[in-house]
C-alpha positions in Angstrom: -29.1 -6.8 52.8 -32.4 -8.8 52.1 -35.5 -7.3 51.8 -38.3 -7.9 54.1 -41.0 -9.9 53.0 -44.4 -10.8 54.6 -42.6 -14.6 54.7 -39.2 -13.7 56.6 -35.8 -14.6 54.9 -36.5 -14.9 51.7 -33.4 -17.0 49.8 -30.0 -15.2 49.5 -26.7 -14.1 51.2 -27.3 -13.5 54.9 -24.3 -13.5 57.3 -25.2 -16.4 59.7 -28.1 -19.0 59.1 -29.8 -20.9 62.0 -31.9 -24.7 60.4 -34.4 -25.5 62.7 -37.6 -24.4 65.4 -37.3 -26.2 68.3 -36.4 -25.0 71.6 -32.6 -24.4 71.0 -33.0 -22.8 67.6 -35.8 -20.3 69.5 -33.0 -19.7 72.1 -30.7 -18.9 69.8 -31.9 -16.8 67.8 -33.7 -14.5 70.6 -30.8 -14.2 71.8 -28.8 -13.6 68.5 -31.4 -10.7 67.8 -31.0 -9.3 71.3 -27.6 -8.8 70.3 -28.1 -7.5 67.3 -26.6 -9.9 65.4 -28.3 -10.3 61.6 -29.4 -13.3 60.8 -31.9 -15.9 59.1 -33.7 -18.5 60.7 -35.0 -21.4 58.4 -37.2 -24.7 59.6 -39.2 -27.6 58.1 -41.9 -27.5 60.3 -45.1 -25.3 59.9 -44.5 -23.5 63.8 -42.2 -23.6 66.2 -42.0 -26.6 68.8 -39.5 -28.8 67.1 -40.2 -32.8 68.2 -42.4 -31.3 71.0 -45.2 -30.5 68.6 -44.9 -34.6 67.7 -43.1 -36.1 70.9 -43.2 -37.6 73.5 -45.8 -40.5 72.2 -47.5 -40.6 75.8 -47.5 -36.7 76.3 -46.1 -36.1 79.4 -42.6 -34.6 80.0 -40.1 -35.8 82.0 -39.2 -32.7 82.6 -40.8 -30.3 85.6 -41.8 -27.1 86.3 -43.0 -26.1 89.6 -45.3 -23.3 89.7 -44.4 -22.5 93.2 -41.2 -22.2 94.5 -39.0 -20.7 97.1 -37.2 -18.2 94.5 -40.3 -15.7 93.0 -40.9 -16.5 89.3 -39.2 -14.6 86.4 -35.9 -14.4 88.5 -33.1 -16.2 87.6 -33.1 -18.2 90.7 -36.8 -19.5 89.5 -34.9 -21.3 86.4 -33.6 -23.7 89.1 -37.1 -25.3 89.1 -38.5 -24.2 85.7 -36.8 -26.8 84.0 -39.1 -26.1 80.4 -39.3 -22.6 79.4 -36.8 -20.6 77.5 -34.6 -17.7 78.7 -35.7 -13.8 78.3 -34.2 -10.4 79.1 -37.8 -9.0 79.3 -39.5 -9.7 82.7 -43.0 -10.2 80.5 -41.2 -13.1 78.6 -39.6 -15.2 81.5 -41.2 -18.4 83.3 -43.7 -18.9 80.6 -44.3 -22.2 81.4 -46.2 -22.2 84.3 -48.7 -19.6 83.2 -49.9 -21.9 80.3 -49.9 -25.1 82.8 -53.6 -26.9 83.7 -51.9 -27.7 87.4 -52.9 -31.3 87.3 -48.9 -32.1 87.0 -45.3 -30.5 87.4 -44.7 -32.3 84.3 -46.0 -30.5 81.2 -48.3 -32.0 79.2 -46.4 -32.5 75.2 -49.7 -29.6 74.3 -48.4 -27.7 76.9 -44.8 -27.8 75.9 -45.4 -27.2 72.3 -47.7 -24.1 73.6 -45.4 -22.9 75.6 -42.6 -22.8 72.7 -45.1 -20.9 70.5 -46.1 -18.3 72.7 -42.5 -17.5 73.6 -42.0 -17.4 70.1 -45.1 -15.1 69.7 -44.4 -12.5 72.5 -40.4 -11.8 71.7 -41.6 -11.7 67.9 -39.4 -14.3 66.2 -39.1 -14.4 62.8 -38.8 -17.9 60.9 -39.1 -19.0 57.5 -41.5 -22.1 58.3 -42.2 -24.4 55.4 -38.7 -24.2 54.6 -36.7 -27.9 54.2 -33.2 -28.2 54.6 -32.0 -30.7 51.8 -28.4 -30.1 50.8 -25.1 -28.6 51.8 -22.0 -27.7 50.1 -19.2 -25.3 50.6 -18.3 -22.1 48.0 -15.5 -19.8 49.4 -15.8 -19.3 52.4 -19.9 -20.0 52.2 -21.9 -22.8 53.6 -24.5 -22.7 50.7 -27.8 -25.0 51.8 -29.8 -26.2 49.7 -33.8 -26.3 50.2 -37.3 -26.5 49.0 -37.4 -22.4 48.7 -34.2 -22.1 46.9 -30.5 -21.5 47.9 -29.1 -19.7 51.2 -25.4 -18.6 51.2 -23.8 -17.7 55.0 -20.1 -17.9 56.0 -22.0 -18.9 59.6 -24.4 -21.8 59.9 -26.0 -23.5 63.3 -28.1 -26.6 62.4 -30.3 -27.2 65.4 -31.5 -30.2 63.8 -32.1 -32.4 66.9 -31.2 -36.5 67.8 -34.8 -37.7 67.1 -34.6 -39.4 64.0 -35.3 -43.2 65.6 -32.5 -45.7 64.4 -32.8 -49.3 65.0 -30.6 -52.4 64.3 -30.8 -54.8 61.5 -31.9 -57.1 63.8 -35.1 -55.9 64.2 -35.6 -54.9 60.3 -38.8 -57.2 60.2 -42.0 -56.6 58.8 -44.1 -55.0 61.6 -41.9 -54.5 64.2 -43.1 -51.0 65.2 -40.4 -48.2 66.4 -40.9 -45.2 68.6 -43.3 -42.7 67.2 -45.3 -45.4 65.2 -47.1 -46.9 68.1 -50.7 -47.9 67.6 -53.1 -46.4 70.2 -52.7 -47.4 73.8 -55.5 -49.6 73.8 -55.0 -51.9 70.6 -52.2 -53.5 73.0 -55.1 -55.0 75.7 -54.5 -58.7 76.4 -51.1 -58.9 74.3 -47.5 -59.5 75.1 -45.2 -57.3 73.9 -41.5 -57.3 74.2 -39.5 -53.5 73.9 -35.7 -53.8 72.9 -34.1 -51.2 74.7 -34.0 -50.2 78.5 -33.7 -46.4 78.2 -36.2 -43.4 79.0 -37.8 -44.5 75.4 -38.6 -48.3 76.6 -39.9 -47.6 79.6 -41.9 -44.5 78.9 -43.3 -47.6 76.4 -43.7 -49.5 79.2 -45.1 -47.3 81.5 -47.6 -46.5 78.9 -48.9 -49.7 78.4 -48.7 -51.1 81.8 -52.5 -50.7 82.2 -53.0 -52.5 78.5 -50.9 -54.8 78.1 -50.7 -59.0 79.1 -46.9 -59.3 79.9 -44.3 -56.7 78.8 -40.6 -58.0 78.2 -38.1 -55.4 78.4 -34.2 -56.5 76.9 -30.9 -54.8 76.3 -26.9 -56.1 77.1 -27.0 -53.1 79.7 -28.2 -53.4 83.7 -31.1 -50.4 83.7 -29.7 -47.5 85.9 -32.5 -45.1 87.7 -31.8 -41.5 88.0 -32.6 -42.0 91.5 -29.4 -44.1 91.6 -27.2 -42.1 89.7 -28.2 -39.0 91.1 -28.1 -37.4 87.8 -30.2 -37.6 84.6 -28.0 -40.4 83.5 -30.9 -43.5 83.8 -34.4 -44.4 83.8 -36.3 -41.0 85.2 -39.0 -41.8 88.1 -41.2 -40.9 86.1 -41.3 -44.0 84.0 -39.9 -46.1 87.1 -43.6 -48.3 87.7 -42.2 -51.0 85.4 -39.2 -51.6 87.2 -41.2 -51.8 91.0 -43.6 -54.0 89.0 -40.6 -56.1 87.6 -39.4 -56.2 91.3 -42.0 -56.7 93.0 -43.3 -59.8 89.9 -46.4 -58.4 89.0 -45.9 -59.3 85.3 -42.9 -57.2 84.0 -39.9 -58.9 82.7 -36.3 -57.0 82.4 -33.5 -58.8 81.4 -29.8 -57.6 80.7 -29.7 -60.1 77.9 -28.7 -59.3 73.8 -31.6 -60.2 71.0 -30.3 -63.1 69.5 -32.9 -63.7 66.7 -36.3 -62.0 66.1 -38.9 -63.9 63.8 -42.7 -64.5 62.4 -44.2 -67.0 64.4 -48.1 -67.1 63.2 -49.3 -63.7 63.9 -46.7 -62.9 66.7 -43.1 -63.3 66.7 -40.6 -65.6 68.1 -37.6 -63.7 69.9 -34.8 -65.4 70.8 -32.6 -63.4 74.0 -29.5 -64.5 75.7 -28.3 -63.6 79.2 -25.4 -61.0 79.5 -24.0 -62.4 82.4 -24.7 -66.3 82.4 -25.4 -66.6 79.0 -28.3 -68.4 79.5 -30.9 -68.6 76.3 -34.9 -67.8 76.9 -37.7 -67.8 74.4 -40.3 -65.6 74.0 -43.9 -66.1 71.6 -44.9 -62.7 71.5 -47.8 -60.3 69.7 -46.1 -57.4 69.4 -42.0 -56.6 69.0 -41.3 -52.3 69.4 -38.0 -51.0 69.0 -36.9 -48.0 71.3 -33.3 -48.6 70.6 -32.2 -44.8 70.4 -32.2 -42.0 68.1 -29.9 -40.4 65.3 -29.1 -36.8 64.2 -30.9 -35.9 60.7 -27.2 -34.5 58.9 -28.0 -35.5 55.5 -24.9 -34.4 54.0 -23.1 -32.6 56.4 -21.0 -36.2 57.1 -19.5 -35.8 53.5 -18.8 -32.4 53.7 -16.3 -33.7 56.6 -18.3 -33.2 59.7 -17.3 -36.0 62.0 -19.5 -38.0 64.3 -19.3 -40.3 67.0 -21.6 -42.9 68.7 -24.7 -44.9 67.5 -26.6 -41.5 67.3 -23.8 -39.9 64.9 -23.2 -37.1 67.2 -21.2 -34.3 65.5 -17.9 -33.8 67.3 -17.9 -30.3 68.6 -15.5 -28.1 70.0 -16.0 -26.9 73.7 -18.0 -23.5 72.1 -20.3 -26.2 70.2 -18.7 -25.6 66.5 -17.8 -28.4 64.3 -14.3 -30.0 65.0 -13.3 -31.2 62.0 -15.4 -28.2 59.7 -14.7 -24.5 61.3 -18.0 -22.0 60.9 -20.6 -24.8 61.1 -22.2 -24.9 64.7 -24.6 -27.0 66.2 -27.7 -25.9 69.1 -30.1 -27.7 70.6 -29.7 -31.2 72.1 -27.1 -31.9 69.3 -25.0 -29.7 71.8 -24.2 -33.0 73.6 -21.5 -33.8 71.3 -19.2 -31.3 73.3 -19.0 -33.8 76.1 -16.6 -31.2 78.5 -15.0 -32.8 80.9 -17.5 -35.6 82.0 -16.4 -35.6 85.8 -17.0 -39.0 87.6 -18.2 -40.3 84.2 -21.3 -37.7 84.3 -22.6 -36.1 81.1 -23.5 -32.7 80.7 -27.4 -31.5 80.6 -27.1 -30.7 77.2 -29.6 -33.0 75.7 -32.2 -31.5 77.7 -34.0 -28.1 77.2 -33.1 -27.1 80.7 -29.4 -27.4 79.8 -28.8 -26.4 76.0 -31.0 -23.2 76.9 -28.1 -21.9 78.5 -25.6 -22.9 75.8 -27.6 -21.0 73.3 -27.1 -18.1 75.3 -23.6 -18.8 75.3 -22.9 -19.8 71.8 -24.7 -16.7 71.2 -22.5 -14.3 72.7 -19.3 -15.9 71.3 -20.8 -15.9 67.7 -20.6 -12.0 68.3 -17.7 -11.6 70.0 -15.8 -14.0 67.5 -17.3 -13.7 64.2 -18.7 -10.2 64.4 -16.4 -8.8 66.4 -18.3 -7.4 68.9 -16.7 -6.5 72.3 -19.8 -6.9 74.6 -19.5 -5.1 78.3 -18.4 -6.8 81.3 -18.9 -5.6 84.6 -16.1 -5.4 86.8 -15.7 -6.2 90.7 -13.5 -5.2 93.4 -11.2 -7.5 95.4 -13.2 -7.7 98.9 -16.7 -8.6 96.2 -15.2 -11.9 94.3 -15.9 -14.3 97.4 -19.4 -13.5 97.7 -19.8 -13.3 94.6 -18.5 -16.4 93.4 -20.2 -18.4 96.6 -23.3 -16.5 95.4 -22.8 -18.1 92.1 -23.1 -21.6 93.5 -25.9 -21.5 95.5 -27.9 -19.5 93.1 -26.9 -19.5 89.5 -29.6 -21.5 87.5 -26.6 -22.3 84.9 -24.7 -24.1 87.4 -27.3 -26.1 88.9 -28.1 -27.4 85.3 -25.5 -27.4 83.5 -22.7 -29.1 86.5 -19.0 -29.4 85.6 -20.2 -28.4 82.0 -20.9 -24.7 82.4 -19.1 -21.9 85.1 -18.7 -18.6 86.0 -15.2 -16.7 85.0 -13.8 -13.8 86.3 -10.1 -12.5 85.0 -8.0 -11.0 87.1 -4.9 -8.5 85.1 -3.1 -5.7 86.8 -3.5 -3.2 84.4 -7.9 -3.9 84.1 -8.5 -5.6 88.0 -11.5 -8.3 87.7 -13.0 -8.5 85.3 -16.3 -10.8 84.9 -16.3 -12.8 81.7 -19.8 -14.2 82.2 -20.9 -17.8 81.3 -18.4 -19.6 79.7 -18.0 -23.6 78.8 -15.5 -25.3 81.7 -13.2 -27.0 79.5 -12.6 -24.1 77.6 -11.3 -22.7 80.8 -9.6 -25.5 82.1 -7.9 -26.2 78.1 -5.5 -23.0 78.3 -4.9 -19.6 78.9 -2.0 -17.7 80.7 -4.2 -14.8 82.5 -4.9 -15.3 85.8 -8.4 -15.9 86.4 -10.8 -17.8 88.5 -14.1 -20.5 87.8 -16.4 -21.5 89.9 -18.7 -24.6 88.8 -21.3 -27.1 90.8 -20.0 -30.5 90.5 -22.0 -33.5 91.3 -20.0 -36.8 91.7 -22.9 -39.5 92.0 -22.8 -40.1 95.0 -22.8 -36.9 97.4 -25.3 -33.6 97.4 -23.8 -31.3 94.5 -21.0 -28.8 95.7 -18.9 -26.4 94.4 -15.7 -26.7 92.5 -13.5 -23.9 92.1 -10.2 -23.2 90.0 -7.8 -21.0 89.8 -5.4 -20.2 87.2 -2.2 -18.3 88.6 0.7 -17.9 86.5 -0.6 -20.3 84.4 -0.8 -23.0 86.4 -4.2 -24.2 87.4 -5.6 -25.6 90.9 -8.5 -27.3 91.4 -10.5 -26.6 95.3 -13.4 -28.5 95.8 -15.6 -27.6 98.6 -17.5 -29.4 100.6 -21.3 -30.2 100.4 -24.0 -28.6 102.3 -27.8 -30.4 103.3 -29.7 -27.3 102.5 -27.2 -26.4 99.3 -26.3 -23.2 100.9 -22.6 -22.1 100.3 -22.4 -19.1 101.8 -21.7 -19.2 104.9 -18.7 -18.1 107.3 -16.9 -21.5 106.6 -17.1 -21.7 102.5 -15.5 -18.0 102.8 -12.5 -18.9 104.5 -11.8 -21.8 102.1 -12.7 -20.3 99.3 -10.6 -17.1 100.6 -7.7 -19.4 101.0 -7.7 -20.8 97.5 -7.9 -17.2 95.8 -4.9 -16.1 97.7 -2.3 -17.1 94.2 -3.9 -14.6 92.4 -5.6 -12.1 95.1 -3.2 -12.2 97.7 -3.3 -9.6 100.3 -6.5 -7.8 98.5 -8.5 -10.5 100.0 -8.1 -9.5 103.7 -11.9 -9.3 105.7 -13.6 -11.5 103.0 -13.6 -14.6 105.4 -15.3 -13.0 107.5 
């Protein structure tokens, strides 16, 4: 063991090793301590908060928390609408969010985020090596040994919670003064001038939005149509609350968007000269600007990790992860926080998880945490069990109510096993496409799917002999599922692997 010191984790063998402080390393490792699993936590940054302490640029979140809702705060049903603050067994540590809120907004202020991080941090009395940088990593045995500014760690287990908010831009726009995200000038040097933003993502138009009141004319480009959120019905698009640029574009009051690719970007006199071309009918425009910004995406900060075979995919070199969020191509290294989003799961009608959002990876964390014990500690952690008549209710309960459904849909579900010899057993939170990839037991899921389109609703399968069925249920206006008509369906689909046990539940 390593000895305590007045600055935690001092270099040295430990058996895991989280990087990072932001909001998925905190998750983690609370709830890696609540389990009692020993570990180190290093980070690079002088307090916790991650890119919160520095992001985003106009200080506002996009995502809410409502201090008043139906479910009473600090219960899990509260999560549903507390969309910021991190998970706690401790009633006194739940919901912190709203307590350090001014009220002017459901949307945190970036201060407000960042003091909400620390004072979750404060109360559960984490421990992190701050000050620490992550510069190296290579393999000994069966050690990940990292390499920093304090000296050497050594840990069969690492979880690099490093983020996607490095900002990447193409060579296109590799031109002397062409600013990027995070380098803006303030607000107000932009009065009077036209600026054009590559990129039509939540970054542009949070740009946009920003400077609306500022600047002359604002052009806004990419290959790509902009989706809303309000469209997709999902976080996939631009979120309402950066949406005032579009209703200004449609409405011409001075916005431009156009699906069209940057053909050339140059100095003309003080401003530059950026050449676009339509996606659709080709058609070339020119535009004499002041100011050219890039908000063409991010990139995870791996250093290394690439060479020491850790596949990526995607503009953002996203680690490829298996469904429990470890490395696919290295076993032992793991990945939390927003980086999560490399295990896709089963992307249902095209939808991505929530995992690139605190509201979604806080959950994983909790997750990845319990399997880290179970499978590399060997810990056998309790389960509950339920009896035969108590799995409908329980499992409708489940989708009206369970906060890691609602965020986390066709991603995340509840699992219960069903064996002769041990009855039902409930296997908690687990990632759905590790259930749906295998298994032989018969067991059942229940997840909240969303499809684009419809109100979410749930989705239930059912593994029988090892076969698996998939029931989808229908939707409901107040998002209620337990009622007398969701119990006989869902009653009838449990009948493979329940049978005769399930006689009075559809009542």
């Amino acid at each position: 063991m390593v000895e305590l010191t007045e600055r935690p984790f001092p270099p040295g063998r430990y058996p895991l090793i989280v990087v990072g402080s932001g909001p998925g390393a905190l998750q983690l490792t609370y709830s890696l301590r609540r389990l009692g699993i020993d570990h180190a936590v290093i980070s690079d940054d002088s307090e916790p908060g991650g890119m919160f302490r520095r992001w985003p640029i106009f200080q506002r979140m996009l995502s809410w928390t409502k201090p008043y809702a139906e479910p009473e705060r600090g219960t899990a049903a509260y999560e549903r609408y507390d969309w910021n603050s991190l998970l706690a067994d401790e009633e006194s540590n739940r919901s912190i969010m709203p307590g350090v809120m001014d009220g002017t907004s459901y949307f945190p202020s970036r201060p407000e985020m960042e003091l909400g991080l620390r004072t979750f941090a404060e109360r559960t009395g984490l421990r992190i090596r701050h000050g620490c940088r992550w510069d190296s990593t290579h393999q000994d045995g069966e050690d990940f040994v990292l390499t920093t500014s304090d000296g050497g760690y050594r840990a069969p287990v690492a979880v690099f919670a490093v983020g996607i908010a490095q900002p990447w831009r193409p060579s296109i726009l590799e031109l002397d003064g062409v600013q990027q995200y995070g380098d803006l000038r303030p607000a107000e040097t932009y009065a009077g001038r036209r600026i054009f933003i590559a990129g039509k993502q939540n970054s542009g138009f949070e740009i946009a939005s920003g400077l609306l009141p500022w600047a002359r004319q604002i052009v806004l480009a990419s290959p790509s149509r902009t989706r809303l959120s309000v469209e997709t019905r999902t976080l996939v698009g631009v979120r309402a609350r950066y949406v005032q640029p579009y209703e200004d574009w449609a409405l011409a009051g001075g916005v431009v968007i156009l699906d069209a690719s940057i053909e050339s970007v140059e100095r003309a006199g003080a401003g530059y000269a950026v050449q676009t071309r339509g996606a659709a009918d080709g058609r070339a425009l020119k535009f004499e600007v002041d100011d050219v910004i890039a908000a063409t995406g991010f990139v995870s900060p791996l250093r290394d990790l690439p060479g020491l075979g850790v596949a990526t995919f995607g503009q953002s070199r996203i680690p490829t992860q298996t469904p429990f969020w470890e490395s696919a191509t290295v076993p032992g290294l793991y990945f939390a926080g927003t980086i999560m989003q490399g295990a896709q799961g089963l992307r249902k009608h095209g939808i991505p998880s929530n995992s690139g959002a605190v509201q979604g990876y806080r959950y994983n964390a909790r997750v990845l945490a319990r399997h880290l014990a179970e499978t590399r500690f060997g810990r056998r952690l309790e389960r509950s069990r339920l009896a035969a008549d108590e799995v409908v209710g329980f499992l409708l309960a489940q989708a009206s109510r369970a906060p890691e459904l609602w965020h986390q849909r066709s991603y995340l579900a509840r699992v219960l096993r069903i064996e002769p010899s041990e009855g039902i057993t409930d296997e908690g939170i687990q990632p759905l496409a590790h259930f749906v990839d295998g298994g032989e037991v018969n067991a059942v899921a229940v997840a909240l799917e969303a499809n684009g389109k419809d109100d979410p609703y749930p989705a239930i399968y059912v593994r029988a002999g090892g076969a698996l069925s998939e029931h989808l249920l229908p939707p409901h206006p107040l998002l209620d599922f337990e009622g007398a008509d969701y119990r006989a369906q869902l009653t009838a689909a449990l009948k493979p692997v329940l049978g005769g046990a399930l006689a009075g539940s559809a009542m």
